[in-house]
LUMPADO-418698 format. One record per atom (N, C-alpha, C, O): x, y, z. Coordinates in pm, whole numbers, plus 50000, padded with zeros to 5 digits. Layout:
BEGIN
XYZ ...
# end
This chain:
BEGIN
500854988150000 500005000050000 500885012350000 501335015850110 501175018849903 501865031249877 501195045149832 501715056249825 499775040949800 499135055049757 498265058149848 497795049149917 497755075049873 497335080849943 495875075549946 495335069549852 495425077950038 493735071150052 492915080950034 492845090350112 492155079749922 491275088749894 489375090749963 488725085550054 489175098249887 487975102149972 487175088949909 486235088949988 486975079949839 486445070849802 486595059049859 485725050349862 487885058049916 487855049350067 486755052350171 485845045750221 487365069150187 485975067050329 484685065550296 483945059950378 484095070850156 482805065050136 482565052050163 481725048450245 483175045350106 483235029450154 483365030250276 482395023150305 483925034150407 484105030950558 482505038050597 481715034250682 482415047350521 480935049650576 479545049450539 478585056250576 479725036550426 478765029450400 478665011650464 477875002350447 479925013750540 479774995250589 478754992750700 478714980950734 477815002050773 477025001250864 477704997450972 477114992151067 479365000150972 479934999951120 479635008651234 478885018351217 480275005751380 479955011251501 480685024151456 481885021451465 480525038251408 481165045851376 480055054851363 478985054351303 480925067551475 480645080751410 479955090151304 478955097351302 480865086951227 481195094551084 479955100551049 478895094351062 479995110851010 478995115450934 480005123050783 481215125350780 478865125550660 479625128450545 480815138450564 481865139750501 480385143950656 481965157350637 483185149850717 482775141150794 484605151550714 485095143950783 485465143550932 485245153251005 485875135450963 486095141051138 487445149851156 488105152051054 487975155951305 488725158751293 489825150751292 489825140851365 491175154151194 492465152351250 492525150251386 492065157251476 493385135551391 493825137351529 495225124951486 495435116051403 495855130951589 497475124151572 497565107651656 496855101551736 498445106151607 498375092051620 498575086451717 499435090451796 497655073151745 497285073051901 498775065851943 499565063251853 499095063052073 500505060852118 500725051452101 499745045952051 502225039352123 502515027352116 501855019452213 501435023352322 501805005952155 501854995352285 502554997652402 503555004752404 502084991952503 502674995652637 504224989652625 505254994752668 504054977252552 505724969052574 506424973452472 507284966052425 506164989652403 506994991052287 507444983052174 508624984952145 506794974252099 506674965052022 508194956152045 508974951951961 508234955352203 509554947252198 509374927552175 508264923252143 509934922852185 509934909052111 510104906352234 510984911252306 508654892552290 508754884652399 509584871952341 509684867252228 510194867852479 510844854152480 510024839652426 509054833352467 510904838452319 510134825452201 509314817852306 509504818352427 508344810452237 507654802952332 508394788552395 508494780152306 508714785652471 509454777252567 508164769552642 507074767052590 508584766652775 507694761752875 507124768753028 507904769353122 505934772953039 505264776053063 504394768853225 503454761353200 504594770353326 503724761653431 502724773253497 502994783853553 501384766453466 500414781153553 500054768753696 499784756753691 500174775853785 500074767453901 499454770053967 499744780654024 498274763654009 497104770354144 496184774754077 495494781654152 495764774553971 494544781753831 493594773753882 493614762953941 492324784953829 491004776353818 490424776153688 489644785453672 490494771753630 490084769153446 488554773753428 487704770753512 488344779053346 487294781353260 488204777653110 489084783453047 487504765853096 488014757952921 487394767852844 487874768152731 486554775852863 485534781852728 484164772052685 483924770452566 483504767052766 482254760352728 481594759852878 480554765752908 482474750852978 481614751753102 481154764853188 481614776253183 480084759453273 479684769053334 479884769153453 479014774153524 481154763553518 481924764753612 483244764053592 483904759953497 483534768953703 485454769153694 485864753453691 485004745453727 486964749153654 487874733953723 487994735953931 487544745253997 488524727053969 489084729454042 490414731554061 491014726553965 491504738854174 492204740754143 493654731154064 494184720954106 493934737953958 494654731453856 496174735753817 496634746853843 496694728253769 497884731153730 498234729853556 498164718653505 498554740453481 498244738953322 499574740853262 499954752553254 500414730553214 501924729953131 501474731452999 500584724452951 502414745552901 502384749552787 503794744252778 504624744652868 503984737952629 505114735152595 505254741252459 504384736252388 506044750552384 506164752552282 504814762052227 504814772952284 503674760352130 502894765352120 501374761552144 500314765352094 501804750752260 500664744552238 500284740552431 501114743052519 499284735852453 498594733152633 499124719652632 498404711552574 500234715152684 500474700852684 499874691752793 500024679752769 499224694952906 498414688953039 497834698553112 498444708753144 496664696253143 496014701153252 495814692153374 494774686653337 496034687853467 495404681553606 495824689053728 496364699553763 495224677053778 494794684153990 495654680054071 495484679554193 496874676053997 498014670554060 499724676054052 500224676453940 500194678254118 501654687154062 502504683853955 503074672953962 502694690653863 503694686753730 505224691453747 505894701553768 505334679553728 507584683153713 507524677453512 507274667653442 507994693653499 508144695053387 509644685953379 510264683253483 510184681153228 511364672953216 512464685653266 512364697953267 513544676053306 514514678353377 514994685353262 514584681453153 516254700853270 517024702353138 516114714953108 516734725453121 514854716453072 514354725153052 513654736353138 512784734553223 514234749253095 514034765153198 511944764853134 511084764653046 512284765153246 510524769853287 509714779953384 509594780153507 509164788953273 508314800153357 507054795253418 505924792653377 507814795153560 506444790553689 505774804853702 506484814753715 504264805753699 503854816153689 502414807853803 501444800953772 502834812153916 501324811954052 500504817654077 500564826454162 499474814654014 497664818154040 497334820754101 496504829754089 497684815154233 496934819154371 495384818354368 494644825654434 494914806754265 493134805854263 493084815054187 492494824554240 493604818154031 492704830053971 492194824353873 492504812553864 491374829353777 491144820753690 492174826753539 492674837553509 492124814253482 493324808553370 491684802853262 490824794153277 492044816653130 490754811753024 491164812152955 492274817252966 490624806152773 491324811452650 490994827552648 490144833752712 491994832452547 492074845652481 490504853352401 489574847252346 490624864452415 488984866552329 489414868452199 490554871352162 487874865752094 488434868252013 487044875751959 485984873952019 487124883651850 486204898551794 485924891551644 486914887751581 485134890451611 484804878451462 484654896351351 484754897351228 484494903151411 484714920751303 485394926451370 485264928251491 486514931151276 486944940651312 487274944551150 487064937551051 487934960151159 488614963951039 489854971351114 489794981151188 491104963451069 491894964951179 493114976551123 493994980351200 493004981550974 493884992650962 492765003850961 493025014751011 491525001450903 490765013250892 490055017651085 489745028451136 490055007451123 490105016951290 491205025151349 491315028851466 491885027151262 493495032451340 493915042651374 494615047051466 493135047851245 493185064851186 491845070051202 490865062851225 491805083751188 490725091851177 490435087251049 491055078850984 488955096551002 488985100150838 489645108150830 490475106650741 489735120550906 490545131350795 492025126450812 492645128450707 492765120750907 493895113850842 493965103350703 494845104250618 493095095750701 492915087650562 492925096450486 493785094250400 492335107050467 491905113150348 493045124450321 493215129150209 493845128450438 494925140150414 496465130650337 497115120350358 496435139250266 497835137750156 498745136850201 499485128550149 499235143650313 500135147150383 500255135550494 501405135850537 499515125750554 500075116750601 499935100350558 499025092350578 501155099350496 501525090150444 501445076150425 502465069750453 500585070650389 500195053950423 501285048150507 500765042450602 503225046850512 503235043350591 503335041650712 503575032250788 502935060450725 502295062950872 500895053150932 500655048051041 500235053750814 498705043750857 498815032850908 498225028751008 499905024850814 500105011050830 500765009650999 500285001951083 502175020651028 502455017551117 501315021351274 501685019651390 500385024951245 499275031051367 498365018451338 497585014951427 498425011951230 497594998951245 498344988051313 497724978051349 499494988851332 500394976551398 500204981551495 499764974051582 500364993751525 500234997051715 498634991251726 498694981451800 497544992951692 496554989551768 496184979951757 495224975551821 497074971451643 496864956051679 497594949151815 497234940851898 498804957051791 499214950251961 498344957552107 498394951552214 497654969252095 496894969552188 495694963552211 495104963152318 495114955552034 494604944752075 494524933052170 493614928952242 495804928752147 496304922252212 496374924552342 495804916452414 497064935952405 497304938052530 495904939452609 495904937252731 494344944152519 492864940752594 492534923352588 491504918252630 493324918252545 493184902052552 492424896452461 491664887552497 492474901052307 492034895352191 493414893452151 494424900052123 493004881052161 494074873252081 493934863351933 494604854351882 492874869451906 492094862951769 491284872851684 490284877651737 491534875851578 490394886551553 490204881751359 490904875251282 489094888051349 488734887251168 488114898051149 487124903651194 489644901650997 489054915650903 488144912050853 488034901050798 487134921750863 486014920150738 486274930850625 485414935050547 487314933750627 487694940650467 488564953350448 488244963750506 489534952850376 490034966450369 491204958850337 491234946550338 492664969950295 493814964250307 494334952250435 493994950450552 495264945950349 495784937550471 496584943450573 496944953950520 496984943250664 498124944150704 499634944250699 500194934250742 500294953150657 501564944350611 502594936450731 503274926250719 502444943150817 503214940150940 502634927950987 502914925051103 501594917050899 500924908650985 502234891050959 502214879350998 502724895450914 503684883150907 504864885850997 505674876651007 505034895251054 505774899551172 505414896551292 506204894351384 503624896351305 502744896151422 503064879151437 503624873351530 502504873751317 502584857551376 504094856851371 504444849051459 504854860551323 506374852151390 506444858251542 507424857051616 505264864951573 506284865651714 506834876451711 506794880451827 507604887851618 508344897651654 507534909551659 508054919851703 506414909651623 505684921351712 504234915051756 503484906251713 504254924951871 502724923751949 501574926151888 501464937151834 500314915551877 499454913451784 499034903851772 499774894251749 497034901651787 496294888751755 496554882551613 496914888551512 496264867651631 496264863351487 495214872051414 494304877651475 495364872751302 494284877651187 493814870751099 494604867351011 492634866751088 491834862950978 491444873850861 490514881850869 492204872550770 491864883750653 490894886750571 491244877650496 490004891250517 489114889150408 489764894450270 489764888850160 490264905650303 490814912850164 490114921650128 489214926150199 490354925550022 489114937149936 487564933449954 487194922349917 486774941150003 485394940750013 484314937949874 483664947349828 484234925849822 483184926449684 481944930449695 481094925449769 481744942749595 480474950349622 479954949549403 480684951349305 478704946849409 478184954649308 478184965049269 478514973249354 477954969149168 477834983849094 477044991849166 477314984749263 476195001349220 475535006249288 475384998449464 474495001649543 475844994149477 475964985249606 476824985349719 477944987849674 476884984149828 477284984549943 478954991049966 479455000350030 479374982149888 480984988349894 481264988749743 482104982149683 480184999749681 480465010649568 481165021049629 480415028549692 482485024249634 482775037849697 483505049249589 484455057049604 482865047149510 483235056449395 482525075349465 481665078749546 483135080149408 482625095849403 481995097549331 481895087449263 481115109149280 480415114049158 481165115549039 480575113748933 482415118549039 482845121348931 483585105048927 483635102548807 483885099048965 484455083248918 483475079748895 482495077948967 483835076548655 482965074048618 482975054448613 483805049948692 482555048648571 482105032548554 483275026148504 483825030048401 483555019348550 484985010748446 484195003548388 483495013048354 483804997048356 482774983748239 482874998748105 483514997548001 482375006948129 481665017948055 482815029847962 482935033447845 483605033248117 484305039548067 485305037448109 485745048648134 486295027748148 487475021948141 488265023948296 489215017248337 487685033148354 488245036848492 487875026848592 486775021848615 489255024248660 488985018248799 489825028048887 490885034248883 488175025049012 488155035749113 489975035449201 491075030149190 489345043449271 490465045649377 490845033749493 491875028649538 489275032249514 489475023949673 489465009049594 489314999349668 489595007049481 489804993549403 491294992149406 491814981449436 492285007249361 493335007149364 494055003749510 495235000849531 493235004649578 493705001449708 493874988949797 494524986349899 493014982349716 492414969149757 491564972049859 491844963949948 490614979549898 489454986350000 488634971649920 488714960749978 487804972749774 486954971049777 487094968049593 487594976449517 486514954049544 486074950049403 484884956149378 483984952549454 484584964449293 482954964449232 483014953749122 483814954749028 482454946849131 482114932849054 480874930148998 479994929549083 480444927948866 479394927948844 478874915148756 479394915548645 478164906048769 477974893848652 478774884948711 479854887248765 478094872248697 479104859048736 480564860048719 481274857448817 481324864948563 482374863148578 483484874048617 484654874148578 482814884148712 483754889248747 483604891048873 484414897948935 482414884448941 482614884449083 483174869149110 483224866249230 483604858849019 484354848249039 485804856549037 486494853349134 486354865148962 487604869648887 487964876149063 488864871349132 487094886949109 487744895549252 487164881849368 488044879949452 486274874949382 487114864649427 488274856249463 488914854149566 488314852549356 489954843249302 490704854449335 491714849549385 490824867449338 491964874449361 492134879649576 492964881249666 490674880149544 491124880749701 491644863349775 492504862749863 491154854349736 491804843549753 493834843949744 494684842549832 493894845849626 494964846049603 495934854549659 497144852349651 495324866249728 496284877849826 496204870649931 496864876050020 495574858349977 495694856250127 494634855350189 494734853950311 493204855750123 491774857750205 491604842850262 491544832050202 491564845850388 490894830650476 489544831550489 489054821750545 488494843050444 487154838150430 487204850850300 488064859650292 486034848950205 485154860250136 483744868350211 482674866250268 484874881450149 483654890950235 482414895550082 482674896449963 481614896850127 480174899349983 479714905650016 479404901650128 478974923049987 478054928050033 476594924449943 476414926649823 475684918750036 474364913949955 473594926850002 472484925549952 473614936250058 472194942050114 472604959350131 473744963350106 471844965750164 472234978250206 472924983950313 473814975850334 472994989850364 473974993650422 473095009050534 472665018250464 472965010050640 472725019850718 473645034850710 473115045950722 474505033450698 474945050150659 475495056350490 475865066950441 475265042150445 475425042650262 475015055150224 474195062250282 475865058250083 475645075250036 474615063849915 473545068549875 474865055249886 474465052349735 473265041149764 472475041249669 472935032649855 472185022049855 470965019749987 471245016350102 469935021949950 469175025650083 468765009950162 468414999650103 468905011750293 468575001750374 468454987750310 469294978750300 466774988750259 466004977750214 466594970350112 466424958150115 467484976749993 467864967749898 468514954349920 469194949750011 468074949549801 468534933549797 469704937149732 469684948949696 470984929649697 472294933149615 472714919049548 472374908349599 473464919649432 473864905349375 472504894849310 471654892249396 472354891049221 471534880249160 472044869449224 473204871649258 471594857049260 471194844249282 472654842149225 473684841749291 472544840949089 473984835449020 474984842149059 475994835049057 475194853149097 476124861949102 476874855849225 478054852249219 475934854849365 476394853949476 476504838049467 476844832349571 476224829249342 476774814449378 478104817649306 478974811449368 478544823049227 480004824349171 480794825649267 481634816849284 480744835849350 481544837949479 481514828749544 482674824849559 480424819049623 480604809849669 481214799449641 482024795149724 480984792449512 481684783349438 483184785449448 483974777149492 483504797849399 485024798849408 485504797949545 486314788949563 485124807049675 485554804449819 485544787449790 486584780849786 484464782949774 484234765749806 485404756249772 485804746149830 485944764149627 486904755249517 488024751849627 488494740749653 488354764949686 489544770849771 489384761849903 490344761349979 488044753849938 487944750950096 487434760550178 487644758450297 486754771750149 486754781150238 485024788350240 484114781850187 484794799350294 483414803950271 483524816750253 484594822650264 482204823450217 481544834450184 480964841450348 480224834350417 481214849550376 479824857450447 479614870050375 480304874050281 478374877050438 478164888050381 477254896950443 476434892750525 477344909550410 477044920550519 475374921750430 475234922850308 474214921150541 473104921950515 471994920350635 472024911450720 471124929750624 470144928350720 468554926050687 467704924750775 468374925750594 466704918150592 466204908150528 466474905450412 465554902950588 464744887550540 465124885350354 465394874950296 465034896150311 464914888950146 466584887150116 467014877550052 467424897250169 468844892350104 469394881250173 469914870750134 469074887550325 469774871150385 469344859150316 470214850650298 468064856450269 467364842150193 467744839450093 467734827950048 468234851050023 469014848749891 470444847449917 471074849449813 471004845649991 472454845250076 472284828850103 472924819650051 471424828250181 471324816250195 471084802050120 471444790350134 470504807550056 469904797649908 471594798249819 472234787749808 472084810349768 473004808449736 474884797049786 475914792849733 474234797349903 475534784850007 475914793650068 477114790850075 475774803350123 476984816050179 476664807250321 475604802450362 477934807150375 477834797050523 477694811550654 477194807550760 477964822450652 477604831850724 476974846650705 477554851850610 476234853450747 475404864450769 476404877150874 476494874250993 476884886450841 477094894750913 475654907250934 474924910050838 475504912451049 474644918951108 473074908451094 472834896751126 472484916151048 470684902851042 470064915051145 468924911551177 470344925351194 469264931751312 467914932751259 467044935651340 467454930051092 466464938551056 465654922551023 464564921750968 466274913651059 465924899551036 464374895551110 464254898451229 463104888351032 462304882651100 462464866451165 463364858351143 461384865251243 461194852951332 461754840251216 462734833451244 460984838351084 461314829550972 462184826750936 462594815250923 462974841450896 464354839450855 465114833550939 465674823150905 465244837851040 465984834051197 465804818551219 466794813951275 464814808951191 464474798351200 465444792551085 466234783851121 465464797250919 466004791750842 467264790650872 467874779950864 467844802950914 469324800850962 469544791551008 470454785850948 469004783951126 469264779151218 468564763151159 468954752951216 468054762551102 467864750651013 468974746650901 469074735950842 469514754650893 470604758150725 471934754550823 472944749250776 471814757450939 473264759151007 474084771650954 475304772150943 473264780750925 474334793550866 475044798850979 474954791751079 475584807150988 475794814051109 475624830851097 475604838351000 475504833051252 474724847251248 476034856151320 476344854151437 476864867651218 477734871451325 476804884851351 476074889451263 476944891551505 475814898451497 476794907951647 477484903751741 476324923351596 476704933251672 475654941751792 474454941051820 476504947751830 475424957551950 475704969951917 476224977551999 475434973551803 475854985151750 475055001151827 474114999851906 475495012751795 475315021651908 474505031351775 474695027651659 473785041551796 472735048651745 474185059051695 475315060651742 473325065551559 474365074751476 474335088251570 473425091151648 475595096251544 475585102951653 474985120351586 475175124551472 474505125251661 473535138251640 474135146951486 473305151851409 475765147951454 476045152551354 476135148751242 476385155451141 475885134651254 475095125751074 473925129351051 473065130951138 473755131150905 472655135550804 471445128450871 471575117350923 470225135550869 468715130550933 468695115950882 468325108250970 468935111050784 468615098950696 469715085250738 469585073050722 470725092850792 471795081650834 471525076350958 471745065051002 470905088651021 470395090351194 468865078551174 468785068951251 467845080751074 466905072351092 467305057251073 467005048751157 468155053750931 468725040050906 469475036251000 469955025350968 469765038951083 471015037251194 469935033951303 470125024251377 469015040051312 467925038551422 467135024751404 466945016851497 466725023251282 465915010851210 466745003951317 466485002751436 468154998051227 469034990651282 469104987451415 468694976351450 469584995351501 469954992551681 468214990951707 467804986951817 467464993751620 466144987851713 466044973951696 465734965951784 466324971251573 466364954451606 466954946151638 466724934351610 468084951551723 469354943751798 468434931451872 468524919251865 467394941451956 466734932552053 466594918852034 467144909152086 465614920351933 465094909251850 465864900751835 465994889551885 466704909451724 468014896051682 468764889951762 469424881051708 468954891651895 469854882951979 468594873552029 468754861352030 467324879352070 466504871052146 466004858852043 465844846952070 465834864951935 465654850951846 466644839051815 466564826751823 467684848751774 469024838951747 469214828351864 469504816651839 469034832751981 469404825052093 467914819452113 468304811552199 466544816752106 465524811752094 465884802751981 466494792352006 465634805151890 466024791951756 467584786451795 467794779551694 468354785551846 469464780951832 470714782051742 471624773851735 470554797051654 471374798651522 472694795651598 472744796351721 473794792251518 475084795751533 474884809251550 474054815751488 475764814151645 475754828051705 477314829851736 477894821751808 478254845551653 479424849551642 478724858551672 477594859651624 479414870651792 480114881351798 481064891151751 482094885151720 481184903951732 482174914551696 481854925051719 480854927651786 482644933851667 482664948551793 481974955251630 480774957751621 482844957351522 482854965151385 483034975651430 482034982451449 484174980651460 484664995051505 485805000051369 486624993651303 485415013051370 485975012951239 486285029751243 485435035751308 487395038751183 487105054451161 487635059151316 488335069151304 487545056051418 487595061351545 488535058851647 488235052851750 489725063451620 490655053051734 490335054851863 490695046151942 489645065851910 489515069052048 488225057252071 487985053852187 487735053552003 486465036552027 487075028152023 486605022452122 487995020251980 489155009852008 489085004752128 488954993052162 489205017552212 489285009852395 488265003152448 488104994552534 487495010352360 485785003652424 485664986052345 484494982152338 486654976752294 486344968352272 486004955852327 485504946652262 486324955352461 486444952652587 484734954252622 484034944052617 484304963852646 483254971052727 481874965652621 480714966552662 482114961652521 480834959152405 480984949152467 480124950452554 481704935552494 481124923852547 480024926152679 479104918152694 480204936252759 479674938452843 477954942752766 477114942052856 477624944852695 476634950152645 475534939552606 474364942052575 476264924652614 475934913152601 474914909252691 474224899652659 474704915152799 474314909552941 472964911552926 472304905653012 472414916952857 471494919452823 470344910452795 469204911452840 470924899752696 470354891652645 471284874052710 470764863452676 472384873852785 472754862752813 473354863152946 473584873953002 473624852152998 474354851253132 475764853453087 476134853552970 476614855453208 478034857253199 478794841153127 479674841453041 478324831053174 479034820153122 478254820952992 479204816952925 477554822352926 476694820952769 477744830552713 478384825752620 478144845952755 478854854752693 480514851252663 481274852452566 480634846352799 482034838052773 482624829852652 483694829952591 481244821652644 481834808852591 481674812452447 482384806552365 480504824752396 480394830752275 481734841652206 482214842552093 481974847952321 483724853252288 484404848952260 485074854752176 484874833852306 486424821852346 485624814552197 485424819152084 485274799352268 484774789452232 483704790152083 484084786851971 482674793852108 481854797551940 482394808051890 481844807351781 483144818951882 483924826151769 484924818051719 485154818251598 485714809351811 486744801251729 485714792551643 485604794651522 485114784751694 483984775151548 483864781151471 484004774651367 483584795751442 483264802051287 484694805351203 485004803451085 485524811751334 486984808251213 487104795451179 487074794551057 487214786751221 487514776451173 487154769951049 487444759250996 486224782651013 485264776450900 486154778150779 485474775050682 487394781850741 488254787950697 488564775650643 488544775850520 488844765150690 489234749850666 490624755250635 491234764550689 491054745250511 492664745950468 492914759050445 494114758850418 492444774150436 492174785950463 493104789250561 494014797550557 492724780850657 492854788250847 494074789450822 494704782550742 494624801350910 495884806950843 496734802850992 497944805051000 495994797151100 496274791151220 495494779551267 494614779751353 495914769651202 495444754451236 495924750451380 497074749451423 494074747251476 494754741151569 493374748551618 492634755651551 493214744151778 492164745951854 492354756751930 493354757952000 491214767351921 491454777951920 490354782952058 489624773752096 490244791452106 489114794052244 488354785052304 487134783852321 489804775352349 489374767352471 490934765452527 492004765452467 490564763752677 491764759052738 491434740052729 490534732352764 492384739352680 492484719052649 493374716352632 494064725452586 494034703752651 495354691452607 495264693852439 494304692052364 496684698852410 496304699052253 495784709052207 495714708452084 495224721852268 494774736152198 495974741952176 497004736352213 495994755052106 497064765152124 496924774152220 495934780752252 498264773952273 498304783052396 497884798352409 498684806952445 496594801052377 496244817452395 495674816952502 494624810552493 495934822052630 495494825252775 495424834852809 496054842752739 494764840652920 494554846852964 494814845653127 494204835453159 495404851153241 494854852353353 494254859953428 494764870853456 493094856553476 492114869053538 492384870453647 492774860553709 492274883453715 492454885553901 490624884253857 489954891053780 490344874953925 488754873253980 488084865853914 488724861353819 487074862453920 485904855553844 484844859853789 483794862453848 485174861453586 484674866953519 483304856153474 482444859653394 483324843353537 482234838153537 481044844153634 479904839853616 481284853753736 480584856653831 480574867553818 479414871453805 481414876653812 481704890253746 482234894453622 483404897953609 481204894253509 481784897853404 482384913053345 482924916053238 482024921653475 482724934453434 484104930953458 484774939653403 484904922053515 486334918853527 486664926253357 487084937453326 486224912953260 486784915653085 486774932053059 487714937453001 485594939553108 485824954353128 486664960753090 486774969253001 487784952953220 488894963953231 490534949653255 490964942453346 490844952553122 492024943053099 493104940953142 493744931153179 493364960753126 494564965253156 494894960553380 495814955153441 493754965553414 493894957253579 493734947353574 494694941753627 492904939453532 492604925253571 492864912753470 492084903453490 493674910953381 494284902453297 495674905253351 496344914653308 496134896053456 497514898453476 497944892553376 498194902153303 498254881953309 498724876353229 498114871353108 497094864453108 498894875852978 498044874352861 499284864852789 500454866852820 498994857152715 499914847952654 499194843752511 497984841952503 500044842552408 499334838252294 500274830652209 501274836352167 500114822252189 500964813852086 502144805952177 503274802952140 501704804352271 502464800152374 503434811652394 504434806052439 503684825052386 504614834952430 503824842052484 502644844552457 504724846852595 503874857152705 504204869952642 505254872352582 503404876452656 503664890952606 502844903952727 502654915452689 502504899752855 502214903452970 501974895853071 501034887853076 502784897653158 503484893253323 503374900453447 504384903153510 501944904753497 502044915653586 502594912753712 503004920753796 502554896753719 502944888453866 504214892153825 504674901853885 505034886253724 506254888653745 506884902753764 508044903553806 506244912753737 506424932253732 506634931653840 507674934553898 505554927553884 505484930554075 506184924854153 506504930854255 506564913654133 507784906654201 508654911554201 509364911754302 509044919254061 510294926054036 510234935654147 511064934754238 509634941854146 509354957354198 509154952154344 508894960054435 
# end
């Protein structure tokens, strides 16, 4: 990514019906938010690991273990029991003592857009600061991802990351990433982010800006929403992102529309399929989701505007529902963004009470996007959960069922292996809590106090027991 981001990007960021601000004019400039706390220094390779005195939450039950003792070897949970472990002789091992706290998997956010949350708009859009200023403010808030205890997260669209092959070796701080790639939108459709004056490429030979960017394919007809398919495949996409439906703060596509023909959205599928992998797609009412569905798309992002029927088919289809708690547009968006935005968060209700009444597969995500000063609050949206579930239901929907939907990635998964659960044989992403977030779920709240220890990939990358010892 070397060219400046134009204003046809942010149309696209503020037509995705994310948790965002934005209204058409841009926000202000604001400078770039600070580093990770550990200064993107490089934790000690993953080695061996003893948590001693823990009380487990695996990510499914609805009680703790009793007290336990949990050996990480390398990148992976090599034993859990209720009995003392002598790790082999020869090998240095970080004893790290619980004292009864609880020891859970890592969270993980099934949306995010993890370079376009980084920056303002009017930084995207100013000339003057330099993509690889962007890129590097997107590595910082991926490791402050990390440091709130997501240790798993999935783009739903935009540039990749470049720094993300740095993140998984280990040399900088940062959740795994599930990528989507460029956002495939129809011609008049969801992630159209053309301007008025960008005229049609089919027509008149131009391709847009935020195409140049890899933001977003406008794709139109079977064979060219197979063609930006296959290409987001080929950059690295572990799922396909599709916009079927309208969009709540869209300049170009109102609410209700349906997007993509039947054929259109099986091309995309077919190709994810060829690859092993799936389709979701951003849509909220009964007729596109059904045509989503009929087409094979294995997931639904948002659904708030979804009826009782549809909600049943899901859950008959086994689709899955990733689904937000999104927040009302704020007083300085256009009357029309403010009402579609309203539609929307009114049917949050619904959509969780049904989803969890029919039994859909049910994913979580924050979709924070445009706002770095909302970043912190990613933490605090699980809390918003409580609403509609108990603390162990919210748990196990963060950890445990967000990893099932990555997984859907198959030979895709860009991290094979068992993912939001503590088990014999998972990968080591932990967490340690001061308290019991099964009993108190405002603990997840607040990370920075109460996650003494965050570990991912079997490397620790926060040690507050050990700080304090020091000290």
């Amino acid at each position: 990514m070397r060219t400046p981001i134009p204003f046809a990007l942010a149309l696209l960021l503020l037509g995705s019906g994310c948790s965002t601000s934005s209204a058409t004019k841009p926000a202000t400039s604001t400078a770039a938010p600070s580093p990770p706390p550990l200064s993107q220094a490089t934790p000690p390779a993953a080695g061996v690991t003893l948590f001693e005195n823990v009380r487990v939450f695996d990510g499914q039950a609805a009680q703790l273990s009793p007290p336990s003792n949990v050996l990480v070897v390398g990148r992976t949970i090599q034993s859990i029991t209720t009995t003392p472990i002598t790790p082999h002789a020869g090998q240095p091992v970080t004893r790290i003592e619980g004292a009864g706290r609880v020891l859970m998997p890592g969270l993980i956010d099934n949306h995010v857009h993890v370079l376009m949350s980084a920056s303002s708009q009017a930084d995207l859009l100013d000339p003057k600061v330099e993509p690889k200023l962007l890129q590097e403010r997107a590595t910082a808030e991926a490791g402050r991802m990390l440091m709130r205890g997501f240790t798993s997260v999935r783009d739903l669209g935009g540039p990749m990351l470049v720094d993300r092959p740095a993140i998984d070796r280990g040399s900088l701080p940062g959740p795994r990433i599930y990528p989507s790639g460029a956002m495939i939108s129809q011609t008049s459709g969801h992630g159209d982010s053309r301007l008025p004056h960008e005229r049609s490429r089919r027509f008149f030979g131009e391709v847009s800006r935020g195409e140049k960017l890899g933001a977003n394919f406008i794709a139109d007809g079977r064979d060219e929403v197979l063609t930006a398919t296959r290409e987001d495949l080929r950059a690295g996409a572990s799922q396909i992102k599709v916009m079927a439906g309208g969009g709540a703060a869209s300049a170009y596509d109102p609410l209700d529309v349906t997007q993509y023909t039947l054929d259109e959205m099986k091309a995309a599928v077919e190709a994810a399929s060829d690859w092993g992998t799936y389709v979701t797609v951003h849509a909220y009412t009964p007729k596109a989701v059904r045509r989503a569905v009929e087409s094979g798309v294995k997931c639904v992002e948002h659904g708030q505007l979804l009826d009782q029927a549809t909600m049943q088919l899901l859950a008959q289809k086994g689709v899955w529902l990733s689904l937000q708690a999104l927040d009302e547009a704020p007083p300085t968006a256009p009357e029309n963004v403010r009402q579609k935005k309203h539609t929307v968060v009114s049917g949050t209700d619904n959509a969780f009470r049904w989803a969890k009444q029919y039994g859909v597969k049910l994913a979580w995500g924050t979709d924070f996007l445009f706002m770095p000063a909302q970043n912190v609050k990613q933490n605090s949206d699980i809390l918003k959960l409580k609403q509609w579930m108990t603390p162990p239901e919210i748990l196990k929907l963060v950890t445990h069922d967000n990893a099932k939907l990555l997984a859907l990635s198959g030979p895709r998964n860009p991290y094979p292996g068992a993912l939001g659960v503590v088990k014999s044989g998972a990968l080591a992403d932990l967490l340690l809590v001061d308290g019991n977030p099964l009993e108190n779920l405002d603990l997840i709240g607040d990370p920075q106090k109460r996650f003494l220890v965050i570990m991912k990939d079997g490397r620790i990358y926060k040690n507050s027991l050990a700080a304090a010892a020091a000290g």
